[in-house]
N, C-alpha and C positions, 0 to 999 in steps of 0.2 A: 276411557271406557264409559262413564259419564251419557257423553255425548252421543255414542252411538244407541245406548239405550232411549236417552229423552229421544232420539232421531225417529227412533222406531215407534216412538207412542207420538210424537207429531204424524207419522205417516198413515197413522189408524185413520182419522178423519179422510184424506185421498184414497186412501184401499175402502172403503164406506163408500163413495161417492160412487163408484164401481163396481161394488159387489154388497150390498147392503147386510147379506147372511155371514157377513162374515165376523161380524160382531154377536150373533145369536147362539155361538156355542153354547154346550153344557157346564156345567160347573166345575166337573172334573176335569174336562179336558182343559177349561182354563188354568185351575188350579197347576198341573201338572207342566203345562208350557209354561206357567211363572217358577216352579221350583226349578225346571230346565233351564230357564234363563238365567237365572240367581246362580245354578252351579257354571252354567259357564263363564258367569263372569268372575266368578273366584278362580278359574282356569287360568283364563286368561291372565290375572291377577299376577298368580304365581308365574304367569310364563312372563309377562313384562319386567319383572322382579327377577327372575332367573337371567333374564336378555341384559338386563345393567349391571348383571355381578359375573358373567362369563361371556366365554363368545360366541358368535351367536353361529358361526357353523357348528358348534358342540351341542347347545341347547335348542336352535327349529329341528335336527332330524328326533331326537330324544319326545319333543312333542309331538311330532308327527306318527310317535309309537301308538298314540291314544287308539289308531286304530285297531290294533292287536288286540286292546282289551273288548273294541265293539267285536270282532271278528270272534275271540274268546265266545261273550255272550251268548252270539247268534249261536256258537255250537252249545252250548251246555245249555241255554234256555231254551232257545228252539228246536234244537234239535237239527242244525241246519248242516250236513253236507258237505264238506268243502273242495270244491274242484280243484283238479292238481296245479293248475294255476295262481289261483290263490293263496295257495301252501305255498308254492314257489314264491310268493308278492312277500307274503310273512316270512317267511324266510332271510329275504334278501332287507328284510326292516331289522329284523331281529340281528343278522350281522351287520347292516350296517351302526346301529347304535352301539354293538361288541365294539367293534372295532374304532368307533370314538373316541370309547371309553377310555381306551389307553395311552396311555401318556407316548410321551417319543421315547426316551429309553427303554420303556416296557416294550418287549419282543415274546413272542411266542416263545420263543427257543430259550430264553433264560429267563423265562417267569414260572411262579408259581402262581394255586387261582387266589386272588385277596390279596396280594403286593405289592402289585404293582398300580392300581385302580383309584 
């Protein structure tokens, strides 16, 4: 993790060489892409941590949930809309993590909710 971050501030210098404005942001928006970066690498963190103590078909689709909560956002902060598509997308995230969750003995038919999990 490291290393992809130093990778990305080696690369500042060649993205300069190229687009020079790209360095002259405001001060918030810089501030904001560094707190952004700092939370994703505690993400990450936790998901590489997660990967060495489970397996990892259990824990990438579980990560791959992070969308739901962007999707969440865009509804309740912006107000945004969601085509029936995308319900179906969330949907089919939403069970497919359900249905990880449960162990092999756990069955629909002879559980209850919280027992089997």
């Amino acid at each position: 993790m490291v290393f992809t971050a130093f990778l990305g501030v080696l690369a500042l210098p060649v993205l300069w060489l190229f687009d020079p404005s790209v360095l002259s942001l405001p001060w918030l928006a810089t501030a904001v892409m560094t707190v952004s970066g700092v939370l994703y690498m505690g993400a990450m963190l936790f998901y590489l941590r997660a990967i060495q103590n489970e397996e990892a078909s259990v824990v990438a689709p579980l990560f791959q949930a992070n969308t739901l909560f962007t999707f969440a956002l865009g509804l309740f902060l912006l107000h945004e809309i969601p085509r029936p598509l995308q319900l179906l997308g969330a949907s089919l995230v939403v069970a497919g993590a359900l249905g990880l969750s449960l162990t092999r003995s756990c069955t629909w038919a002879n559980s209850s909710p919280g027992w089997c999990c």
